[in-house]
N, CA, C, O and CB atoms as a CASP TS submission, in Angstrom:
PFRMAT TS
TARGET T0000
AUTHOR 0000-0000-0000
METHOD Language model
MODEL 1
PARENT N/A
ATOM      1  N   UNK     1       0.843  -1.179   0.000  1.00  0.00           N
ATOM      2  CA  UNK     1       0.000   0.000   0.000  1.00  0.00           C
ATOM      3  C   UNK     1       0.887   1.241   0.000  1.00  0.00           C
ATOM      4  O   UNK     1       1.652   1.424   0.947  1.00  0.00           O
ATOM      5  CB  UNK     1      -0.958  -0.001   1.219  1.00  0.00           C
ATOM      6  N   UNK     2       0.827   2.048  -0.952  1.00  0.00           N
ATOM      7  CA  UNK     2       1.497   3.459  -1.037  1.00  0.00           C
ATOM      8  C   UNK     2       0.913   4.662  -1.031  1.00  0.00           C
ATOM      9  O   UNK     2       1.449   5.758  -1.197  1.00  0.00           O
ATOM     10  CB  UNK     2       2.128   3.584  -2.038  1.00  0.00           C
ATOM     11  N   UNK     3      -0.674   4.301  -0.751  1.00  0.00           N
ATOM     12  CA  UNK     3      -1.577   5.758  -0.780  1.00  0.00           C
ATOM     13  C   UNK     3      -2.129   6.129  -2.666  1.00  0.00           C
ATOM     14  O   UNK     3      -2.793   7.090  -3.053  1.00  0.00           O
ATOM     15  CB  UNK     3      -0.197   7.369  -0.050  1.00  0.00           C
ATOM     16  N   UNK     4      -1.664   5.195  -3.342  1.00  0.00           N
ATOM     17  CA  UNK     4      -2.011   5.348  -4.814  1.00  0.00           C
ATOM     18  C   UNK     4      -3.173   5.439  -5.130  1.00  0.00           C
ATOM     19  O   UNK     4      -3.744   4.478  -4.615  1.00  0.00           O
ATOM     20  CB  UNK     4      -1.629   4.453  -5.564  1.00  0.00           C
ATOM     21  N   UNK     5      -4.084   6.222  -5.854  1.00  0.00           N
ATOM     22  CA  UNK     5      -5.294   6.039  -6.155  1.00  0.00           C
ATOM     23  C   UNK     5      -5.471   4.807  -7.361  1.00  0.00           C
ATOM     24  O   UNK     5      -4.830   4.570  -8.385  1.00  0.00           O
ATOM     25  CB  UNK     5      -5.798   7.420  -6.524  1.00  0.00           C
ATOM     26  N   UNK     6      -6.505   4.237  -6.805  1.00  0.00           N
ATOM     27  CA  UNK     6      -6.348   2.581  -8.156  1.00  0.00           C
ATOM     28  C   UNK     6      -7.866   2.658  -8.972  1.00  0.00           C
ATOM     29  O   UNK     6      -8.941   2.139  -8.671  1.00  0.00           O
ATOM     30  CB  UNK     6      -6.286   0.330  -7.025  1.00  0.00           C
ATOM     31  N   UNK     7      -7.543   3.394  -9.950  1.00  0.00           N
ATOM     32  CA  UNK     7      -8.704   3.345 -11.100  1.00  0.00           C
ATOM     33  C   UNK     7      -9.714   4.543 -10.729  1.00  0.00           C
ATOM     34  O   UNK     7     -10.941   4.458 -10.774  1.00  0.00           O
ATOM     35  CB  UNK     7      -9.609   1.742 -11.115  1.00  0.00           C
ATOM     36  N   UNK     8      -8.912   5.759 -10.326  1.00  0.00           N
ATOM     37  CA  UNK     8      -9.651   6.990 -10.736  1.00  0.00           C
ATOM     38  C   UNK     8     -10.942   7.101  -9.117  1.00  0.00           C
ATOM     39  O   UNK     8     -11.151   6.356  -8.160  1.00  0.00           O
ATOM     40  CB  UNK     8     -10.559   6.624 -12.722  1.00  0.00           C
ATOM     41  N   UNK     9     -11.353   8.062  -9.446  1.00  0.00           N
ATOM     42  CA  UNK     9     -12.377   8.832  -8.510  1.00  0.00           C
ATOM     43  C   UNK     9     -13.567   7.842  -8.619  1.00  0.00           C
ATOM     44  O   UNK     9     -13.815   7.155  -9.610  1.00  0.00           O
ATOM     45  CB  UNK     9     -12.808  10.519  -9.044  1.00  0.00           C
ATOM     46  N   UNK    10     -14.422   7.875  -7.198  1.00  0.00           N
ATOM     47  CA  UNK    10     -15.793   7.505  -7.832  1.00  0.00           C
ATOM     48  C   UNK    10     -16.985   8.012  -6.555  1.00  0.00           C
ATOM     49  O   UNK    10     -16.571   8.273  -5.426  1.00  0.00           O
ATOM     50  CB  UNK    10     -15.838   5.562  -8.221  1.00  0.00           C
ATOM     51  N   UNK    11     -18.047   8.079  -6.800  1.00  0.00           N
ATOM     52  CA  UNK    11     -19.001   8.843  -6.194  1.00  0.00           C
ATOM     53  C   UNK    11     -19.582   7.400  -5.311  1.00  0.00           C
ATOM     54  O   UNK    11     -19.731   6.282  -5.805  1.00  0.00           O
ATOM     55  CB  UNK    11     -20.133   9.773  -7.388  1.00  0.00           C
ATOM     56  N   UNK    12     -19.841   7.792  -3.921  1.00  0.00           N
ATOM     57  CA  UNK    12     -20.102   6.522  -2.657  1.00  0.00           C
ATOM     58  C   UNK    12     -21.226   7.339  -2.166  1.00  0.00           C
ATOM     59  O   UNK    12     -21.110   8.556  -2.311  1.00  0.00           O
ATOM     60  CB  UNK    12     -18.678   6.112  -1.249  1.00  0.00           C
ATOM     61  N   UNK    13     -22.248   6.900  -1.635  1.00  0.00           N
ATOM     62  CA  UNK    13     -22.843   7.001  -1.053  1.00  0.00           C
ATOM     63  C   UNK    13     -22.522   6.982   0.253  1.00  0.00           C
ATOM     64  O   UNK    13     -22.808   5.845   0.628  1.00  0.00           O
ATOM     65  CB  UNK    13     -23.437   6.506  -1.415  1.00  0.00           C
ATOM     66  N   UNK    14     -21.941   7.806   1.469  1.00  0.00           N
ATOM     67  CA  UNK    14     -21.308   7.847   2.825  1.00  0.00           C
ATOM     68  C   UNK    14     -22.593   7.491   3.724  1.00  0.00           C
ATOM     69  O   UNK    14     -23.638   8.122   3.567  1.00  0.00           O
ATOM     70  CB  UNK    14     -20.556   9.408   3.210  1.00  0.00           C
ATOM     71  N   UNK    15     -22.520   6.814   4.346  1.00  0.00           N
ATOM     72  CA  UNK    15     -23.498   6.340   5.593  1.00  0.00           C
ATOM     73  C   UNK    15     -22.615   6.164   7.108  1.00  0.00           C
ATOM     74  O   UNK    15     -23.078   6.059   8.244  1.00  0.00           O
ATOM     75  CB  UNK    15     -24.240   4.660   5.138  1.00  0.00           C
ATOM     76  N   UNK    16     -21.249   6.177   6.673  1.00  0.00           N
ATOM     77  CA  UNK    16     -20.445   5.986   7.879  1.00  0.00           C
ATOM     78  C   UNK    16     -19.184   7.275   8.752  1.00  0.00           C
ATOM     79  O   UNK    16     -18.310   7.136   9.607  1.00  0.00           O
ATOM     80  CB  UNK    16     -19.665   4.703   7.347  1.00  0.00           C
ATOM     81  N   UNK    17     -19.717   8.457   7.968  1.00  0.00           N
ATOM     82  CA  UNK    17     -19.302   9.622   8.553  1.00  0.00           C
ATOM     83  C   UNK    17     -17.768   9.818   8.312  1.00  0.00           C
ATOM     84  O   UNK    17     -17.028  10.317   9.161  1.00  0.00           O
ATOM     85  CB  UNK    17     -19.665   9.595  10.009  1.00  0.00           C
ATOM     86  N   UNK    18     -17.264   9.289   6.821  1.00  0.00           N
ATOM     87  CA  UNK    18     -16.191   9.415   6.377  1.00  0.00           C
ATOM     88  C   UNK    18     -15.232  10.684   5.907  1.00  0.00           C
ATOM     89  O   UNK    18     -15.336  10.729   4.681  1.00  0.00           O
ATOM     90  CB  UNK    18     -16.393   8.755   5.656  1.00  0.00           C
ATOM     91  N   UNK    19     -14.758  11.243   6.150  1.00  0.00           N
ATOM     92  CA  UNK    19     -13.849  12.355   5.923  1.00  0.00           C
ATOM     93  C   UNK    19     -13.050  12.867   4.705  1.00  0.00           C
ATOM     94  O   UNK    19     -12.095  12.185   4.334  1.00  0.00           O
ATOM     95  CB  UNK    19     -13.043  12.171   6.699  1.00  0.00           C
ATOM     96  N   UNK    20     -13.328  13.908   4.108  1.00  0.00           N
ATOM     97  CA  UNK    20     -12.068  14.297   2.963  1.00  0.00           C
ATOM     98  C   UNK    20     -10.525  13.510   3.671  1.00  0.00           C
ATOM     99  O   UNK    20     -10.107  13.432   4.826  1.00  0.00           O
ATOM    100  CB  UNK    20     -11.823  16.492   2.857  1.00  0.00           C
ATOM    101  N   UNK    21      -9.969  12.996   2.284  1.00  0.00           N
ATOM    102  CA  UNK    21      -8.596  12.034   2.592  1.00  0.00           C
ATOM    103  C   UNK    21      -8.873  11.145   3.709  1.00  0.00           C
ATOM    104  O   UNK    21      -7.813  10.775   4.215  1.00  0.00           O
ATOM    105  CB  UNK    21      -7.201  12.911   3.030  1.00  0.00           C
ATOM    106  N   UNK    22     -10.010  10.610   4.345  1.00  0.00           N
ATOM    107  CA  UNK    22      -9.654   9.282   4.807  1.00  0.00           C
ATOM    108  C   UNK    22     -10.122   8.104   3.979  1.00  0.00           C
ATOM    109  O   UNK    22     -11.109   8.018   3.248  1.00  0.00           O
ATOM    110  CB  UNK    22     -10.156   9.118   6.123  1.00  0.00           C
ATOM    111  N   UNK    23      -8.925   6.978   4.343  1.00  0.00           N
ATOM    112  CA  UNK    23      -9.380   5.563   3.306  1.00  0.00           C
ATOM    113  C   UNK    23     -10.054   4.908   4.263  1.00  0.00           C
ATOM    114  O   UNK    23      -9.982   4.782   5.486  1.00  0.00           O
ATOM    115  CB  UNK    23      -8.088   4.453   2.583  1.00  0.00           C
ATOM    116  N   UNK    24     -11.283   4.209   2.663  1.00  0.00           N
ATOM    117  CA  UNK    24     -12.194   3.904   3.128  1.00  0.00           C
ATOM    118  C   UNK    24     -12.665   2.041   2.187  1.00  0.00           C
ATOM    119  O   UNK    24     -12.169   1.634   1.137  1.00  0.00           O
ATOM    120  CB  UNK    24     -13.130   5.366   2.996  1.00  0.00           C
ATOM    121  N   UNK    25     -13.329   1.589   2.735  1.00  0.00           N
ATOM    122  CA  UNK    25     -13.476   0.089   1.779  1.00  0.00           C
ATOM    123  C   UNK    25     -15.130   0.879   1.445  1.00  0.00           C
ATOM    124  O   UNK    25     -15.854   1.663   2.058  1.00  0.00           O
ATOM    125  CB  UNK    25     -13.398  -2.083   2.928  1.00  0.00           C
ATOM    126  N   UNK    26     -15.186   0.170   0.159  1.00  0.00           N
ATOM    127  CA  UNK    26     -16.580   0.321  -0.496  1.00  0.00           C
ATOM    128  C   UNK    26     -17.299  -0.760  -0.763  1.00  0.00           C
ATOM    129  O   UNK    26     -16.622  -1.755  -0.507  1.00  0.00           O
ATOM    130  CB  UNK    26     -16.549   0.933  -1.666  1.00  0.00           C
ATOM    131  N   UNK    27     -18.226  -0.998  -1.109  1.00  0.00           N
ATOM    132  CA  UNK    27     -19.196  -1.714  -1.695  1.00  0.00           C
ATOM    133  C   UNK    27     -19.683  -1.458  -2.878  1.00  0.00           C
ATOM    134  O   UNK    27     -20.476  -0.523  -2.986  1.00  0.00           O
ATOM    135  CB  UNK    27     -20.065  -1.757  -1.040  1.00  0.00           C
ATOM    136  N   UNK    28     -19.326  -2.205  -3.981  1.00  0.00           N
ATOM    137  CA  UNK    28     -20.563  -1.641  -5.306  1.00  0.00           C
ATOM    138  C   UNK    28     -21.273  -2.580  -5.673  1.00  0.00           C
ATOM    139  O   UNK    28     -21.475  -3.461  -4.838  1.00  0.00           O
ATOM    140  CB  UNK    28     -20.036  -1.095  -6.770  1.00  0.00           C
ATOM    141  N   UNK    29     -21.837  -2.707  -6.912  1.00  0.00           N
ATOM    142  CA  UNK    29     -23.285  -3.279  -7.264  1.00  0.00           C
ATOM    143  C   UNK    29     -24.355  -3.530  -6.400  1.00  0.00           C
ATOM    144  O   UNK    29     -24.570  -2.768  -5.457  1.00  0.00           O
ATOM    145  CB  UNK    29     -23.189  -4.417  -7.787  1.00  0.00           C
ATOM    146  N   UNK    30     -24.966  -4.393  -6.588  1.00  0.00           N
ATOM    147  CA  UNK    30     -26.699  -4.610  -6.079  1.00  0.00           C
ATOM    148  C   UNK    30     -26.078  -4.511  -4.901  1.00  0.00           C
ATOM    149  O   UNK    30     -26.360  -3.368  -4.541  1.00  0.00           O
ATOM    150  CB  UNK    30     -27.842  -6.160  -6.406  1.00  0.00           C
ATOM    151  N   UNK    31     -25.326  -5.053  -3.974  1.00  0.00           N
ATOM    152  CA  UNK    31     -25.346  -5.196  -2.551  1.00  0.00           C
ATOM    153  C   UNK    31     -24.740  -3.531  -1.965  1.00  0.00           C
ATOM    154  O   UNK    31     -24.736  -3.277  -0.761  1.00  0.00           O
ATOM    155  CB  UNK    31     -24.255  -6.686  -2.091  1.00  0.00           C
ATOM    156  N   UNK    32     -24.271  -2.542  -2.984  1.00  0.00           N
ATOM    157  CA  UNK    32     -24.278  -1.371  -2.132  1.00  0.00           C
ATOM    158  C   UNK    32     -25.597  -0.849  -1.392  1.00  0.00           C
ATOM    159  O   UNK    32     -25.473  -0.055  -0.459  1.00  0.00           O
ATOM    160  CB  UNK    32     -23.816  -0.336  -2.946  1.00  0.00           C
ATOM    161  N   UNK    33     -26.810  -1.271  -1.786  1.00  0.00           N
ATOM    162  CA  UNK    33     -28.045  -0.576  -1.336  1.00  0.00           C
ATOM    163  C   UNK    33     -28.247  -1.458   0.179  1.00  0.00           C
ATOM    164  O   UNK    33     -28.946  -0.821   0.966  1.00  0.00           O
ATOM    165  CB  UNK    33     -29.484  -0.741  -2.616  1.00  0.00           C
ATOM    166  N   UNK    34     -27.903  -2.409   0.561  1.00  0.00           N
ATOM    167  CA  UNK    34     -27.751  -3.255   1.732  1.00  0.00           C
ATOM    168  C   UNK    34     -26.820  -2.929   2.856  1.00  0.00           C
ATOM    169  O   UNK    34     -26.561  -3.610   3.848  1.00  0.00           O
ATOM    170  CB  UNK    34     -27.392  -4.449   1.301  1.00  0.00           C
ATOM    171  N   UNK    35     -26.484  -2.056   2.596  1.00  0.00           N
ATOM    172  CA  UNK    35     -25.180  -0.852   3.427  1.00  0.00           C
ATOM    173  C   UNK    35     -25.775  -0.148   4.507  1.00  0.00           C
ATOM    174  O   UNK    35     -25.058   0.564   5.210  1.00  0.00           O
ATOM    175  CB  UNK    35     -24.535   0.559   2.361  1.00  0.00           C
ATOM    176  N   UNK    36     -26.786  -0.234   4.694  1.00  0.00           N
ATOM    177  CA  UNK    36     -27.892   0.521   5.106  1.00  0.00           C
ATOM    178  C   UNK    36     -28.782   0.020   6.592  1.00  0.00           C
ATOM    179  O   UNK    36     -29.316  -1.023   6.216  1.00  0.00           O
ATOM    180  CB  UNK    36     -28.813   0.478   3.822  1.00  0.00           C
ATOM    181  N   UNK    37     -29.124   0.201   7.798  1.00  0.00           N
ATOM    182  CA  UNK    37     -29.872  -0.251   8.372  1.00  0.00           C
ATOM    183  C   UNK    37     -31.177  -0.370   8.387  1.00  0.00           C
ATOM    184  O   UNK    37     -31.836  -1.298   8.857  1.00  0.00           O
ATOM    185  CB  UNK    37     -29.628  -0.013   8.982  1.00  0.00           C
ATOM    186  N   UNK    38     -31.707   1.027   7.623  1.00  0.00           N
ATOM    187  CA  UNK    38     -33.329   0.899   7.345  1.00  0.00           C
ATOM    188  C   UNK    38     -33.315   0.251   6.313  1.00  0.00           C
ATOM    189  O   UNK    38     -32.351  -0.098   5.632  1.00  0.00           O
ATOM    190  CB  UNK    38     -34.230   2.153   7.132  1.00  0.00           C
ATOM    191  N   UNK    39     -34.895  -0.005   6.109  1.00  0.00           N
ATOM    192  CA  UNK    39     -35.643  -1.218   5.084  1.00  0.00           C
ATOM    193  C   UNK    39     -35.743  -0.423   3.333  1.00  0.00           C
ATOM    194  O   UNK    39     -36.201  -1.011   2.353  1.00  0.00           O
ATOM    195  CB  UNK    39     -37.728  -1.633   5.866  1.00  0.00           C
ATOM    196  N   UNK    40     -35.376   0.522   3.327  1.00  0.00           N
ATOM    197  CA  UNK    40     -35.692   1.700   2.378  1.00  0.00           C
ATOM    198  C   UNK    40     -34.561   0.694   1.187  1.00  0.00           C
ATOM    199  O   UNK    40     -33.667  -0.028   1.628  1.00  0.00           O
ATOM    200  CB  UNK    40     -35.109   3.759   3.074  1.00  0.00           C
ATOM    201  N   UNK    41     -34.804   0.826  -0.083  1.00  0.00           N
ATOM    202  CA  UNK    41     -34.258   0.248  -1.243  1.00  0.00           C
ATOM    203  C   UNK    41     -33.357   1.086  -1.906  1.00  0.00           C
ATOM    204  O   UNK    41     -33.418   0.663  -3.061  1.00  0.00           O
ATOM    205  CB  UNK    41     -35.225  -0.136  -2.114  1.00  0.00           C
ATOM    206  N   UNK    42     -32.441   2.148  -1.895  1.00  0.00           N
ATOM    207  CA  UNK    42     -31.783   2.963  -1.955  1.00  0.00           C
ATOM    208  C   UNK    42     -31.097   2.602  -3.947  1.00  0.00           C
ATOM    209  O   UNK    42     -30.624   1.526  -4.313  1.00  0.00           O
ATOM    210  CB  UNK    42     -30.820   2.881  -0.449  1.00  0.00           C
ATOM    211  N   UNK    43     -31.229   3.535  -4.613  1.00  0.00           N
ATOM    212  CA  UNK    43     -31.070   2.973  -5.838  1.00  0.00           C
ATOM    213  C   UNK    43     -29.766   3.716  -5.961  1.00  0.00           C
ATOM    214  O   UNK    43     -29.820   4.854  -6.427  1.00  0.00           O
ATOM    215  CB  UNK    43     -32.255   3.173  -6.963  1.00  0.00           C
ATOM    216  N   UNK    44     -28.601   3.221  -5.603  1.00  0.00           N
ATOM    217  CA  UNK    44     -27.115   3.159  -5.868  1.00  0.00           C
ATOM    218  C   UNK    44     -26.442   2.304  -6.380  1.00  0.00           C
ATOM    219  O   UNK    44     -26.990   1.207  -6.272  1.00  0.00           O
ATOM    220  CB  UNK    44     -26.522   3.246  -5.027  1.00  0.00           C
ATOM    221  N   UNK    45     -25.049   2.255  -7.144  1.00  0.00           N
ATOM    222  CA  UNK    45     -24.459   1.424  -7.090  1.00  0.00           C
ATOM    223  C   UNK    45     -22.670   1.301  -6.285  1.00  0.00           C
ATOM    224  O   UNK    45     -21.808   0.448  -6.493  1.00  0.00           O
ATOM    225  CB  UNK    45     -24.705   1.239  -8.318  1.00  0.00           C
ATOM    226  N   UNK    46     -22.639   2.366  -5.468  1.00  0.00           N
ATOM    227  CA  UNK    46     -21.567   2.289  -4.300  1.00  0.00           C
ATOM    228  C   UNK    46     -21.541   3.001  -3.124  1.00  0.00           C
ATOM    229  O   UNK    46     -21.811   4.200  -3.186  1.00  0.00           O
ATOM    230  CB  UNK    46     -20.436   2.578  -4.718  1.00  0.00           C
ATOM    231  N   UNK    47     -21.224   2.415  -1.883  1.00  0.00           N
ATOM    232  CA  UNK    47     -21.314   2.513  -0.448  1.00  0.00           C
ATOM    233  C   UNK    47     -20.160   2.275  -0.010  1.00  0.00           C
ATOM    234  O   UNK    47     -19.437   1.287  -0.134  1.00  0.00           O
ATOM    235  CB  UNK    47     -22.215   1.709   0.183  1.00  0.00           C
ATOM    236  N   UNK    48     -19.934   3.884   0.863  1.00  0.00           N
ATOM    237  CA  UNK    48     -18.881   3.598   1.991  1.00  0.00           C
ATOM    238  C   UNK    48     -18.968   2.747   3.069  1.00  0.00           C
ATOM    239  O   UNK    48     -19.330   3.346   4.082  1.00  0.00           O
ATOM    240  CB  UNK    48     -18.614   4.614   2.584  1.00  0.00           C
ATOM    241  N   UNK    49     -18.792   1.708   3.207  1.00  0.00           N
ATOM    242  CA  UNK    49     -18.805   0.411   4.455  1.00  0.00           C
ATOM    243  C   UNK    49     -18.270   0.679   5.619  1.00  0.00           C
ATOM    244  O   UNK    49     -18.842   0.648   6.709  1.00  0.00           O
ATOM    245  CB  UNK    49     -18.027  -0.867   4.133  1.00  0.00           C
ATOM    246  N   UNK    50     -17.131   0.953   5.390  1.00  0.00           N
ATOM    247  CA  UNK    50     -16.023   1.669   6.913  1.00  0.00           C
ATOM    248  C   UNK    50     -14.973   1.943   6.464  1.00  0.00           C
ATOM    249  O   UNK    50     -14.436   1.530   5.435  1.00  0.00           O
ATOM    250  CB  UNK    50     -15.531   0.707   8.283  1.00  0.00           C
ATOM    251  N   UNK    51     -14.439   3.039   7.619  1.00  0.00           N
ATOM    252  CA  UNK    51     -13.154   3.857   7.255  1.00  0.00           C
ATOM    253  C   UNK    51     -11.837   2.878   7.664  1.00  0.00           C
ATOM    254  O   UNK    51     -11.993   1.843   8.311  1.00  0.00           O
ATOM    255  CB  UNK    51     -13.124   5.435   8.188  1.00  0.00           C
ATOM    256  N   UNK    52     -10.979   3.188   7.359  1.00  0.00           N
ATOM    257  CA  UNK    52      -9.673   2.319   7.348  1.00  0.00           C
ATOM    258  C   UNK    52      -8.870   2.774   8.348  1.00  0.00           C
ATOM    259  O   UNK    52      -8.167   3.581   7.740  1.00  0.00           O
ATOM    260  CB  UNK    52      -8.862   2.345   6.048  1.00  0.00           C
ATOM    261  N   UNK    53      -8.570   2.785   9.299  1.00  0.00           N
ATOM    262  CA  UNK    53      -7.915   3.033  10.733  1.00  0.00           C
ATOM    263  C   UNK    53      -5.955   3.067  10.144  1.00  0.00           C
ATOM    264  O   UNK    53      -5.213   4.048  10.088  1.00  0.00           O
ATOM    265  CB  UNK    53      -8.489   1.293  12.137  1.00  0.00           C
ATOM    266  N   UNK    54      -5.703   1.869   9.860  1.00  0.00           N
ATOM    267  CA  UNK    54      -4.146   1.462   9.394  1.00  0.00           C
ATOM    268  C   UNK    54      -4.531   0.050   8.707  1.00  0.00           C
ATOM    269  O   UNK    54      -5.435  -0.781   8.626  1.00  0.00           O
ATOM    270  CB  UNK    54      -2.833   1.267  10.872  1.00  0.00           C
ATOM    271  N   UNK    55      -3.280   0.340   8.288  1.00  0.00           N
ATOM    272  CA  UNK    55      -3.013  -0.761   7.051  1.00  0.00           C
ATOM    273  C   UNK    55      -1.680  -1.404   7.202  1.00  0.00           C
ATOM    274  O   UNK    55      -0.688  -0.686   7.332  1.00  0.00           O
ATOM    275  CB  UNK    55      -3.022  -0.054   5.511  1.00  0.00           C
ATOM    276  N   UNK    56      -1.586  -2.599   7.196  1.00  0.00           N
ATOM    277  CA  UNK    56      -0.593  -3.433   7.831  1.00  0.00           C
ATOM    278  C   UNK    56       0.038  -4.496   6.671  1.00  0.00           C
ATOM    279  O   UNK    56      -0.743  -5.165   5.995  1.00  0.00           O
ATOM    280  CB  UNK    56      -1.327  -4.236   9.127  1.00  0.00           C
ATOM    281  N   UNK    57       1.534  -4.609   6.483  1.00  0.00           N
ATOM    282  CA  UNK    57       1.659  -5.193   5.044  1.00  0.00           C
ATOM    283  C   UNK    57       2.933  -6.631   6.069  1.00  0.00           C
ATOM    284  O   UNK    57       3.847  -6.523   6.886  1.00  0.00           O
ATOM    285  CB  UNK    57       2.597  -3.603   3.344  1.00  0.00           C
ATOM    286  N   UNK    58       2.298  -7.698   5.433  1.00  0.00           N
ATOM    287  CA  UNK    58       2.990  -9.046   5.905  1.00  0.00           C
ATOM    288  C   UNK    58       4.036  -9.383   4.975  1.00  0.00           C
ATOM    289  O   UNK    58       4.711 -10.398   5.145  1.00  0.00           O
ATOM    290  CB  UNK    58       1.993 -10.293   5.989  1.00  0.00           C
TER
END
């Protein structure tokens, strides 16, 4: 991990109170709308899941 952006920008739907420059894991296709705790059907195709604390290389 070097902080590289991998395949450009993309628009997330934030549900988890994510920050300019913090890394974050996403979700896309059908299961981004499942990101969600209410029952509501949300017509997206990407979700911020959770922010990334550190990153650890073995």
């Amino acid at each position: 991990m070097n902080d590289e952006v991998i395949g450009g920008e993309i628009i997330s739907l934030d549900n988890v109170g994510a920050g300019i420059g913090d890394k974050v894991l996403i979700a896309t296709g059908d299961v981004a709308r499942f990101a969600f705790d209410d029952e509501k059907d949300y017509p997206i195709d990407s979700a911020i899941i959770s922010i990334v604390d550190s990153v650890e290389q073995s």
